[in-house]
N, C-alpha and C positions, 0 to 999 in steps of 0.2 A: 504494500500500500504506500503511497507515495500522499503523503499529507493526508492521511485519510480517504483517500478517491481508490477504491479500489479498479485493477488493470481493466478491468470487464466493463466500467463505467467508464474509462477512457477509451477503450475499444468500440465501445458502442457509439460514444460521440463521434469520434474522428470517423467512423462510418459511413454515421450520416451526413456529417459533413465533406466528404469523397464521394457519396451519392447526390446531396444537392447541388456539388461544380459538376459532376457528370448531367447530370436534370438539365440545368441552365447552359452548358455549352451544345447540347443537344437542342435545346426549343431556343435559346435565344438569335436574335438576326442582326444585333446590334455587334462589332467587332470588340467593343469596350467592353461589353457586358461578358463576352465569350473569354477577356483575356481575364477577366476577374475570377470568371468559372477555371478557368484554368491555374492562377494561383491558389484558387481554396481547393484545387484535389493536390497538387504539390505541398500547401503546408499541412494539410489534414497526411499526408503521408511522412512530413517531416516527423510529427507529433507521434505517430504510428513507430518510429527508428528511435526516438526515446524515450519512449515511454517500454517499448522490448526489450532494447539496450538495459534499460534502470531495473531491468524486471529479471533476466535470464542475469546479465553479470554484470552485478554493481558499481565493482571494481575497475574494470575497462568502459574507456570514454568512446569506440567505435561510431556507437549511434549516434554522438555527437558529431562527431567530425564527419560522418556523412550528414548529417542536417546541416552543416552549416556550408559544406560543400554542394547540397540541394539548394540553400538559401543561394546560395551564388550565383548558382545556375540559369535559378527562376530571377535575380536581379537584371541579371544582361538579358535574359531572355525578353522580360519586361519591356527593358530601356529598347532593344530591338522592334519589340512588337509595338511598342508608341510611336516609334519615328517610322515604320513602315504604315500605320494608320493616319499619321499625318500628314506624309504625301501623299497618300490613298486620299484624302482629306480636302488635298489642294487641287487635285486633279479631277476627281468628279464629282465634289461638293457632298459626298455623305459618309457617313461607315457602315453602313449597312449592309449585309452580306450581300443581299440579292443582287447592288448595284455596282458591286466588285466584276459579275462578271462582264461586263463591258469592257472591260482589262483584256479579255481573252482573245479578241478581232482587233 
């Protein structure tokens, strides 16, 4: 138990929260909304690597250093995915999936 929350009760959350950026990158059409769904299944899996990590072996900092190596990842990922939706932005005046593809012809 880590502050009293036992692993099952963080398991459960971080779940559903990996199901609801699944939910929202699937129905959403907005490209912002899609990239937000896509950091909340990244940190709900961050959360998932230590909260394992603090559980199987206390001792060794593994699940750390890959979460903070995921935090990395999902940062530049981020900073990539704004500046590729703000010239998507400047060029056909929306973000909206649908009218990305005009891009294609």
């Amino acid at each position: 138990m880590i502050l009293g929350v036992s692993i099952y009760e963080i398991l459960t959350l971080t779940s559903i929260l990996f199901f609801i950026g699944v939910y929202g990158f699937i129905t959403r059409t907005n490209l912002i909304s899609m990239l937000i769904s896509v950091e909340l299944i990244l940190n709900s899996s961050v959360v998932n690597f230590v909260v394992i990590n603090k559980y199987l072996f206390p001792e060794v900092l593994q699940g750390v250093f890959f979460s903070v190596f995921i935090i990395a990842v999902a940062a530049a990922e981020t900073a990539l995915a704004i500046a590729i939706i703000i010239n998507l932005y400047r060029l056909i005046s929306s973000v909206e999936v649908k009218d990305t593809e005009v891009m294609k012809y």
